[in-house]
FIDRENPA-818076 format. One line per 8 residues: number of its first residue (from 1); for each residue x, y, z of N, C-alpha, C. Coordinates in Angstrom, 1 decimal. Example, Ala and Ser with C-alpha at 12.3 -4.5 7.8 and 13.67 -1.06 7.14 Angstrom:
# FIDRENPA-818076
1 = 13.2:-5.7:7.8:12.3:-4.5:7.8:13.2:-3.3:7.8; 12.8:-2.2:7.1:13.7:-1.1:7.1:12.9:0.0:7.9 $
This chain:
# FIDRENPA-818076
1 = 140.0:363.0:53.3:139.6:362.2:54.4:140.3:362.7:55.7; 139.6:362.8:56.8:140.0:363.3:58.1:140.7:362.2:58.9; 141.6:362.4:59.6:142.3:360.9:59.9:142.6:361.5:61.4; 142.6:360.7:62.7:143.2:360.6:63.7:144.2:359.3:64.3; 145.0:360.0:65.2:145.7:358.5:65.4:146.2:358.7:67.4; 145.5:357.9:67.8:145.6:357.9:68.9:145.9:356.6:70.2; 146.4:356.6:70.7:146.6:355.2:71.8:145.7:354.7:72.6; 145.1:353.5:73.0:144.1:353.1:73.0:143.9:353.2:75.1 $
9 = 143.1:354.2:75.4:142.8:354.0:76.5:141.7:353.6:76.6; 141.5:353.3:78.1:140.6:352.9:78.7:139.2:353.7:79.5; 138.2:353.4:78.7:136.7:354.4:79.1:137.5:355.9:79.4; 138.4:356.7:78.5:138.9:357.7:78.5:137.7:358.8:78.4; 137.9:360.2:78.1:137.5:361.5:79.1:136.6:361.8:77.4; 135.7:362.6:77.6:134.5:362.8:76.3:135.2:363.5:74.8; 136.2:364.3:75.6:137.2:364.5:74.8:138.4:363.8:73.8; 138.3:362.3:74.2:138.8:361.0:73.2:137.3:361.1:72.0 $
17 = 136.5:361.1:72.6:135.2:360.5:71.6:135.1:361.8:70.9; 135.1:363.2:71.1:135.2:364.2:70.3:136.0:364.3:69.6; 137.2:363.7:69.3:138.2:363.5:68.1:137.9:362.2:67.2; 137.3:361.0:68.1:136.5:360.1:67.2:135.8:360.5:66.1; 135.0:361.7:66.9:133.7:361.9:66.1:134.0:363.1:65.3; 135.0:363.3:65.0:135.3:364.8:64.4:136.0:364.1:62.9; 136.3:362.9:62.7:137.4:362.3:62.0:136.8:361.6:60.7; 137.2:360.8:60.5:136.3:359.7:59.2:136.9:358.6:59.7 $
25 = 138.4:358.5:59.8:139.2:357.5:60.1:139.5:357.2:61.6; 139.3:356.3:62.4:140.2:356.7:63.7:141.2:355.6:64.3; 142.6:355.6:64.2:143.5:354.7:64.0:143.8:354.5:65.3; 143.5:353.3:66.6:144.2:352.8:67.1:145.6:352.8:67.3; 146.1:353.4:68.4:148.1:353.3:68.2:148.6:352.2:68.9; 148.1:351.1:68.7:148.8:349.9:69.2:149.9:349.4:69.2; 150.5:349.7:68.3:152.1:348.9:68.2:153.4:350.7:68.1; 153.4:350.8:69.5:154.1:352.0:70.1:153.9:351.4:71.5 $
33 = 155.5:351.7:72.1:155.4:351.2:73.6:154.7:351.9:74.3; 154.2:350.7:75.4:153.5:350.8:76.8:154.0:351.7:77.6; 153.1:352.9:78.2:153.8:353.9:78.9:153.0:353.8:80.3; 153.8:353.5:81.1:153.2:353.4:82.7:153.0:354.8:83.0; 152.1:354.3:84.1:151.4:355.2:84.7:150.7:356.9:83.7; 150.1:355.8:82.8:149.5:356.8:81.4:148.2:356.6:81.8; 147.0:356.4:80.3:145.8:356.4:80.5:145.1:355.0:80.2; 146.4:354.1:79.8:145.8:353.0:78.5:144.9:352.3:80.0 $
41 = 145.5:351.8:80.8:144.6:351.1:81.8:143.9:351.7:83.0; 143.7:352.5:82.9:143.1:353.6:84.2:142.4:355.0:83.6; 141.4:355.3:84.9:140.4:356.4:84.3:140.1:356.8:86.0; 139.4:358.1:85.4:138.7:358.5:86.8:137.3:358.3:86.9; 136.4:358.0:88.0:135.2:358.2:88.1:134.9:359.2:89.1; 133.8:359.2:89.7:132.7:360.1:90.5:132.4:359.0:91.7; 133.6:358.7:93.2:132.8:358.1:94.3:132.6:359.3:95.7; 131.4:359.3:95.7:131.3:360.3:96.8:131.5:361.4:96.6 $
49 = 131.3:362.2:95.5:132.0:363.5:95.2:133.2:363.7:95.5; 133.8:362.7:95.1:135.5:362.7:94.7:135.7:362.2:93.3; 136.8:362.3:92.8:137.4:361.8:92.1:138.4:360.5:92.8; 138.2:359.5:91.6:138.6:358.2:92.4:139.1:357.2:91.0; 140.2:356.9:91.2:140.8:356.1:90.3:141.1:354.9:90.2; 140.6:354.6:88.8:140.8:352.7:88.5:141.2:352.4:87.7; 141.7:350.9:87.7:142.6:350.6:86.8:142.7:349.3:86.5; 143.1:348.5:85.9:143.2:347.3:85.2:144.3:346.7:85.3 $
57 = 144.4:345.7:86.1:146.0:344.9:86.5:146.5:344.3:85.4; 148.0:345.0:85.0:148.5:344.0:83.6:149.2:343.4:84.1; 149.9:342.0:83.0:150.7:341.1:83.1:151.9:341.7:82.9; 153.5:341.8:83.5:154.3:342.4:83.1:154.3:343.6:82.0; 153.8:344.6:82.6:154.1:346.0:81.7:155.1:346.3:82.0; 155.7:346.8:81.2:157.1:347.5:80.4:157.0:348.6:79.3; 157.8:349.5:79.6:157.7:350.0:78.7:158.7:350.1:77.9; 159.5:348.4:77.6:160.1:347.9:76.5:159.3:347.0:75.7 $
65 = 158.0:347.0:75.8:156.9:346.3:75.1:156.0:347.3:74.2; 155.7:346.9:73.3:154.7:347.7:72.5:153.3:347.1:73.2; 152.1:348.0:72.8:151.2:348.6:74.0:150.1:346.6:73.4; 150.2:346.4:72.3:149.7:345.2:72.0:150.3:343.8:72.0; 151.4:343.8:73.1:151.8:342.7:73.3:150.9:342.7:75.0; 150.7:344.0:75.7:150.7:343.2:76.8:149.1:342.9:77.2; 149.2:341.9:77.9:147.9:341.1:78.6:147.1:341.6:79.7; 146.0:341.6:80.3:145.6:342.1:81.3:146.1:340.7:82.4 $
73 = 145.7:341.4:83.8:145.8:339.9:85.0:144.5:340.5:85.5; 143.3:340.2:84.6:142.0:341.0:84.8:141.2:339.7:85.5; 141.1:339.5:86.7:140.2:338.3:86.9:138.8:338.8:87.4; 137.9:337.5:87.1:137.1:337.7:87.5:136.6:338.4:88.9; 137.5:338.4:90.2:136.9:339.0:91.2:137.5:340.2:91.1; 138.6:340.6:90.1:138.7:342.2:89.8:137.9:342.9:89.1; 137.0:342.0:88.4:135.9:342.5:87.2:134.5:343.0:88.4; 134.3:341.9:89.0:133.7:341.7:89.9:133.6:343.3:91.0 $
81 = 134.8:343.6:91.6:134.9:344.6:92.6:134.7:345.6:91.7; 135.4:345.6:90.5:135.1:347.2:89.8:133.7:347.6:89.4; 132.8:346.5:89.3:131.1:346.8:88.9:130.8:347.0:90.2; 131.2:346.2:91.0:130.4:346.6:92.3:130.9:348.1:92.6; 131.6:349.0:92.6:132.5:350.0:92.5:131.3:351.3:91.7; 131.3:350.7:90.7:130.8:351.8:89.6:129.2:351.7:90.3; 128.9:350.5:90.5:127.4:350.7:91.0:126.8:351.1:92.2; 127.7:351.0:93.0:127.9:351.9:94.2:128.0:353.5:94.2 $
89 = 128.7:354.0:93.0:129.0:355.4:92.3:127.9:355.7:91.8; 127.0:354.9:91.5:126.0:355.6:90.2:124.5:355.2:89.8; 124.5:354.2:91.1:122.9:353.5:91.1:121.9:354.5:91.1; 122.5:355.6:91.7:121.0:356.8:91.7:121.5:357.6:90.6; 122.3:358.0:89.7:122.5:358.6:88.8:121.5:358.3:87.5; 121.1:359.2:86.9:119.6:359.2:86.0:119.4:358.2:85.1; 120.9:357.8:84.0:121.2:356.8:83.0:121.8:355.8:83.6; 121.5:355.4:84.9:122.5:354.3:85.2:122.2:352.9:84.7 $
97 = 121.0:352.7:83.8:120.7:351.2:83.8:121.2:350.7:82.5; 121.0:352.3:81.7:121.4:351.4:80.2:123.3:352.1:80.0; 123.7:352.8:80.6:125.0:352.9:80.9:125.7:351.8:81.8; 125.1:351.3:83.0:125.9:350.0:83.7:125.5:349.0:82.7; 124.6:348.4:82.0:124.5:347.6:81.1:125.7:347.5:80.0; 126.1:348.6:79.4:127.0:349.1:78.5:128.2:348.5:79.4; 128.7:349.7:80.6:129.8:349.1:81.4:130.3:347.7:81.6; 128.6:346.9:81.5:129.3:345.2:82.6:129.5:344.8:81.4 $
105 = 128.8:345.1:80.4:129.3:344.1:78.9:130.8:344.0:78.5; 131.5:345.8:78.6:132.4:345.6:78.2:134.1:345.1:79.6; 133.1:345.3:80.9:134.3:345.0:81.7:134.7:343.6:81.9; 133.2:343.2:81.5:133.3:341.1:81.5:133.7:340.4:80.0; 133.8:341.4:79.4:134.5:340.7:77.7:135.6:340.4:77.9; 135.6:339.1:77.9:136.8:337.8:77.9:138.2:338.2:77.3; 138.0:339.2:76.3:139.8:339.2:75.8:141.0:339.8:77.0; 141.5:339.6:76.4:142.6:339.8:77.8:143.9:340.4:77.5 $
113 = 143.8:340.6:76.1:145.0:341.4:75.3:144.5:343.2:75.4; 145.3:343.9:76.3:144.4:344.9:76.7:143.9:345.8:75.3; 145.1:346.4:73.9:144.5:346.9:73.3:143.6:346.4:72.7; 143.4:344.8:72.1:142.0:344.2:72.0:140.4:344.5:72.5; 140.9:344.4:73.9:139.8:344.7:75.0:139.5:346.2:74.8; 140.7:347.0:74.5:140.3:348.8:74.5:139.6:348.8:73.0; 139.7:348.6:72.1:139.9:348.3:70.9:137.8:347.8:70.8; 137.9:347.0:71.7:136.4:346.5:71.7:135.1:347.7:72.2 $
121 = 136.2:347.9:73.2:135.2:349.1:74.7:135.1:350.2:73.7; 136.0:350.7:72.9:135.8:352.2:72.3:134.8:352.0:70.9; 135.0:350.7:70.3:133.4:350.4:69.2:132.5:350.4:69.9; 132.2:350.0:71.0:130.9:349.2:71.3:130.5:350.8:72.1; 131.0:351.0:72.8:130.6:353.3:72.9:130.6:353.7:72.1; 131.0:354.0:71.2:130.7:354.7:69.7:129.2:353.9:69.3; 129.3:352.9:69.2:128.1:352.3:68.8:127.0:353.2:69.7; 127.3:352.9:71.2:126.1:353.4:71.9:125.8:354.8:71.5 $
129 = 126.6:355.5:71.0:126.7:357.1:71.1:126.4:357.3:69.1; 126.3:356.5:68.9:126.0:356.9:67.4:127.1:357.2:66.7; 128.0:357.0:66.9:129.1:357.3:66.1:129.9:356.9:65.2; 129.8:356.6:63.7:129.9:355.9:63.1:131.4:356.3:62.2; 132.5:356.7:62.8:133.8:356.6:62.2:134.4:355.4:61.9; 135.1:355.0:61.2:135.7:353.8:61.3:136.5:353.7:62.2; 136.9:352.9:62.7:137.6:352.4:63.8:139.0:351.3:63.3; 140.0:351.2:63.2:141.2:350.3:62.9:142.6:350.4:63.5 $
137 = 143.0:349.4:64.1:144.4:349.5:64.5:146.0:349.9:63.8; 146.8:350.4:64.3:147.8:350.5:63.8:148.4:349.3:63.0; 148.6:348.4:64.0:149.5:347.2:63.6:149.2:346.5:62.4; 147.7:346.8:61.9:147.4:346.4:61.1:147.2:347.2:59.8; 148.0:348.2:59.8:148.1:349.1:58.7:150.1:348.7:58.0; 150.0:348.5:57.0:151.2:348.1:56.4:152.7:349.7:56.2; 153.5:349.6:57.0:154.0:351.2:57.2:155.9:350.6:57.6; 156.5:351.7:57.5:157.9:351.2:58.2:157.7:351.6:59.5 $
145 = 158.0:350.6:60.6:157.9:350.9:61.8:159.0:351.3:62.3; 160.2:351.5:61.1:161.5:351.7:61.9:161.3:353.6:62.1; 160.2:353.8:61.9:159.6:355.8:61.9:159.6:355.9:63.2; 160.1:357.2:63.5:159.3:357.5:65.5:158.5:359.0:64.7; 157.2:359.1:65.5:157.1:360.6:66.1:156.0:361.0:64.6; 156.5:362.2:64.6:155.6:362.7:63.1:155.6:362.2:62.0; 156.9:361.7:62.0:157.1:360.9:60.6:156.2:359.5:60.3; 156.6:358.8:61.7:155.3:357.7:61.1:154.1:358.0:61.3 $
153 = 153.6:359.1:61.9:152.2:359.8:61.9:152.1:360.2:59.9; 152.5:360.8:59.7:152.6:361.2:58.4:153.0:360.1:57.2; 153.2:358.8:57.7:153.3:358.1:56.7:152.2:357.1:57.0; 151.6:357.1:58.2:150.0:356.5:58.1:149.2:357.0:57.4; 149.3:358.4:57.6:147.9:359.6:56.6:148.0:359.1:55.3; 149.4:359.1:54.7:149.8:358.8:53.4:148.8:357.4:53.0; 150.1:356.3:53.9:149.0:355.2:53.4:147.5:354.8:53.0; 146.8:355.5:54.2:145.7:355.9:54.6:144.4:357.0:52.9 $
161 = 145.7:357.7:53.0:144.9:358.5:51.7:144.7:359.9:52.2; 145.0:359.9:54.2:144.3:361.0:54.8:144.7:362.5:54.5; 144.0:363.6:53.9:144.2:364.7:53.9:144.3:365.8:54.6; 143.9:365.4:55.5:143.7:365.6:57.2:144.0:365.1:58.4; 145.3:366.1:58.8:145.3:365.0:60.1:144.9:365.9:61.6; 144.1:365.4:62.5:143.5:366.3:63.4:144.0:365.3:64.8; 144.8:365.9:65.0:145.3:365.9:66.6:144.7:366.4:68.2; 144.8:366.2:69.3:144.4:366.6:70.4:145.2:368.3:70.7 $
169 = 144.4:369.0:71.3:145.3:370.1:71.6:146.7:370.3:72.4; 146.7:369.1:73.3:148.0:368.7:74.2:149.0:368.4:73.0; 148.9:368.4:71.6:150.1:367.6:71.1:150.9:369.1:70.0; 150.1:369.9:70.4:150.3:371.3:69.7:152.0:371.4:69.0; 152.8:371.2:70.5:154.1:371.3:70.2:155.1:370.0:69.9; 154.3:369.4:69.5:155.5:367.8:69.2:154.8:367.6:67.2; 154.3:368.6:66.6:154.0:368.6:65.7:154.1:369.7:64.4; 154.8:369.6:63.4:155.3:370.7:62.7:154.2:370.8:60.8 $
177 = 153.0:371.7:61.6:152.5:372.2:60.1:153.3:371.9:58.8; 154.1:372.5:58.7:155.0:372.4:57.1:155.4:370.9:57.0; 156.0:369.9:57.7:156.2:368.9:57.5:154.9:367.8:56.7; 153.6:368.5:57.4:152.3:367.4:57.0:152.1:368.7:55.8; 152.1:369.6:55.3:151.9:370.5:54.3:152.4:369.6:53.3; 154.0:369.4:53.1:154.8:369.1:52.0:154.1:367.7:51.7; 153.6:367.0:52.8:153.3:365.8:52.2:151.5:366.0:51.4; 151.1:366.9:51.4:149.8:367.0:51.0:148.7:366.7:52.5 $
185 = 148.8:367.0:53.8:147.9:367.0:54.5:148.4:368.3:55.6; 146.9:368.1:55.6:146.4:369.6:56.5:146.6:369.5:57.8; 147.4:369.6:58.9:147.3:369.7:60.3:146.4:370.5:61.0; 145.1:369.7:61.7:144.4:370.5:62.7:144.8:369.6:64.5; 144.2:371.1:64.9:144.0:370.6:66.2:142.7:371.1:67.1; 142.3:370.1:67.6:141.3:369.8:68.2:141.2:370.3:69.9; 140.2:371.5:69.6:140.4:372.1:71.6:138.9:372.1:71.8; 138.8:371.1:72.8:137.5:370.9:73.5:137.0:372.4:74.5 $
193 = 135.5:373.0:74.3:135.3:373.7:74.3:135.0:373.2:76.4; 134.4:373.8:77.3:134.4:373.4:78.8:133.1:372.8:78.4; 132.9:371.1:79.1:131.6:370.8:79.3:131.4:370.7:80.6; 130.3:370.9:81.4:129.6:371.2:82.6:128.2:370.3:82.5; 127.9:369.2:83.3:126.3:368.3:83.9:126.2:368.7:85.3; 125.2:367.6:85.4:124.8:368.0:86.9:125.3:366.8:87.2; 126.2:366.5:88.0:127.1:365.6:88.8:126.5:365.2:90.5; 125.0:364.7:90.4:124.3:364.9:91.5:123.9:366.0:91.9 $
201 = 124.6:366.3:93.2:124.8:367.5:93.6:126.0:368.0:94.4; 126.8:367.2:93.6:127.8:367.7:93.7:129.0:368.9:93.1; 130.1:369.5:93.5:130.7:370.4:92.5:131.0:370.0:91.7; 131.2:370.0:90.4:131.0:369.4:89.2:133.0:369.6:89.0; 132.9:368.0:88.9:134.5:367.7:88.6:134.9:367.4:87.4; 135.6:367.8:86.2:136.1:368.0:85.0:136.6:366.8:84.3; 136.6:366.2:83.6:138.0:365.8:82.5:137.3:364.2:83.3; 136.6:363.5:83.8:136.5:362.3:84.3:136.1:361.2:83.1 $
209 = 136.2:359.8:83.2:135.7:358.6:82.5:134.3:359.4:81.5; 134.4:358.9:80.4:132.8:358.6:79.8:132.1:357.9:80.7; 132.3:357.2:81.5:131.2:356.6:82.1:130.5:357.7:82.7; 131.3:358.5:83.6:130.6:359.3:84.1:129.9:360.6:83.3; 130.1:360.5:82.5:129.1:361.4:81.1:128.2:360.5:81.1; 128.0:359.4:80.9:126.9:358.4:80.3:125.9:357.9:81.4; 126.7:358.4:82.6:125.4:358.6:83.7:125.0:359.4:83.8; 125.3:360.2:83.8:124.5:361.5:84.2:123.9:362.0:82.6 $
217 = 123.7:361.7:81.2:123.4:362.4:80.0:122.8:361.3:79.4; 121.8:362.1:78.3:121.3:361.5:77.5:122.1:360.6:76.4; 122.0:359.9:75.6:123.2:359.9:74.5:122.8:361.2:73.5; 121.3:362.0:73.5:121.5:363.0:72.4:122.1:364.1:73.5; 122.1:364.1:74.6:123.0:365.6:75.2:124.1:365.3:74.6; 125.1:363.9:74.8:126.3:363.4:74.4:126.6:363.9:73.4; 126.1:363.7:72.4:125.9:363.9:70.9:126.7:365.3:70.5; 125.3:366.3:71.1:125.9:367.7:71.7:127.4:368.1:72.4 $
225 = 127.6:367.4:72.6:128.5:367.4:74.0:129.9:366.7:72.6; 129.9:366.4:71.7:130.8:365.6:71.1:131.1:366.9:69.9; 129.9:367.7:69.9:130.5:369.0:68.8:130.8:370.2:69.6; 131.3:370.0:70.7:131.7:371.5:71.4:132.9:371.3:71.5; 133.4:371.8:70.1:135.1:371.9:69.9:135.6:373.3:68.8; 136.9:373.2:69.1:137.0:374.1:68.0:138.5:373.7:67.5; 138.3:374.1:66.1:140.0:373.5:65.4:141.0:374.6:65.8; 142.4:374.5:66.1:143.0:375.3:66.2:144.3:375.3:65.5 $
């Protein structure tokens, strides 16, 4: 069984959903502290042929809190500006009707505990995109939490059953082959191959939100677009 374990951002870059979809298992890292000015509440979009960044106002973040204690201060007229935001970005963009459909469902979903809320937004894309891995949180897997680092990565696989564990290519050097060997799993890593759309007509800006994949693409280009990797 192929297993990943990753922290829960927000409408993160196509390259989250290519490790989704590369996996069987894909574990939520919810209960590990909140790291400011990370990815969990913020992403980039496409305004004007810029890149332009948003974000999600939390209640007391710290990062003496683990990432599922903290709450959003997501109100309505913040929910509100950010659609008007994105639809200002993307009204003439090709998929924009059943992609902003997708977007307002998940920006107006009432939970307020942000991994919840991320937790929600990353099923209901997978859903749209066909991707049928399982999806499950950390906190709700039974483990010693007194572990940091590879170790309690490697004692999730365990629990888990996973024989495989496939990480992002950024985590290359905070991870040691022979340690997941002895325990009986295989260390890969996952390097996203360059994906390139037509971004209007504009210069085509890199690494931005799924959203902005999901306006401009089909979900079968997507599809495509989710097997242009390679293990390393």
């Amino acid at each position: 069984m192929k297993l990943a374990v990753m922290q829960p951002y927000f409408f993160p870059y196509i390259g989250y959903f290519q490790l989704i979809n590369a996996v069987d298992v894909f574990v939520i890292y919810d209960d590990v502290n909140f790291i400011k000015k990370g990815w969990i509440n913020r992403n980039n979009i496409l305004v004007n042929g810029e890149q332009f960044l948003f974000n999600i106002e939390l209640k007391g973040a710290s990062q003496n809190k683990l990432i599922n204690q903290i709450e959003t201060n997501y109100n309505s007229q913040c929910k509100e500006d950010l659609l008007k935001t994105i639809r200002f970005a993307y009204a003439k963009a090709p998929f924009f009707k059943d992609t902003f459909s997708l977007v307002k469902r998940i920006i107006e979903h009432k939970e307020i505990n942000i991994s919840k809320l991320i937790t929600y937004s990353l099923k209901e894309i997978c859903t749209f995109l066909s991707i049928e891995t399982q999806i499950i949180i950390s906190s709700d897997i039974i483990k010693n939490n007194n572990l940091k680092g590879q170790l309690k990565i490697i004692e999730i696989c365990k629990n888990l059953e996973a024989n495989t564990y496939i990480n992002p290519i950024g985590g290359l050097n905070l991870y040691d082959s022979e340690a997941f060997l002895q325990n009986n799993i295989s260390l890969k890593f996952i390097k996203s191959s360059p994906i390139i759309y037509n971004q209007f007509s504009n210069t085509f800006i890199p690494h931005l939100s799924i959203i902005d994949v999901l306006m401009f693409n089909s979900p079968e280009r997507i599809k495509d677009f989710l097997n242009e990797y390679e293990f390393i």
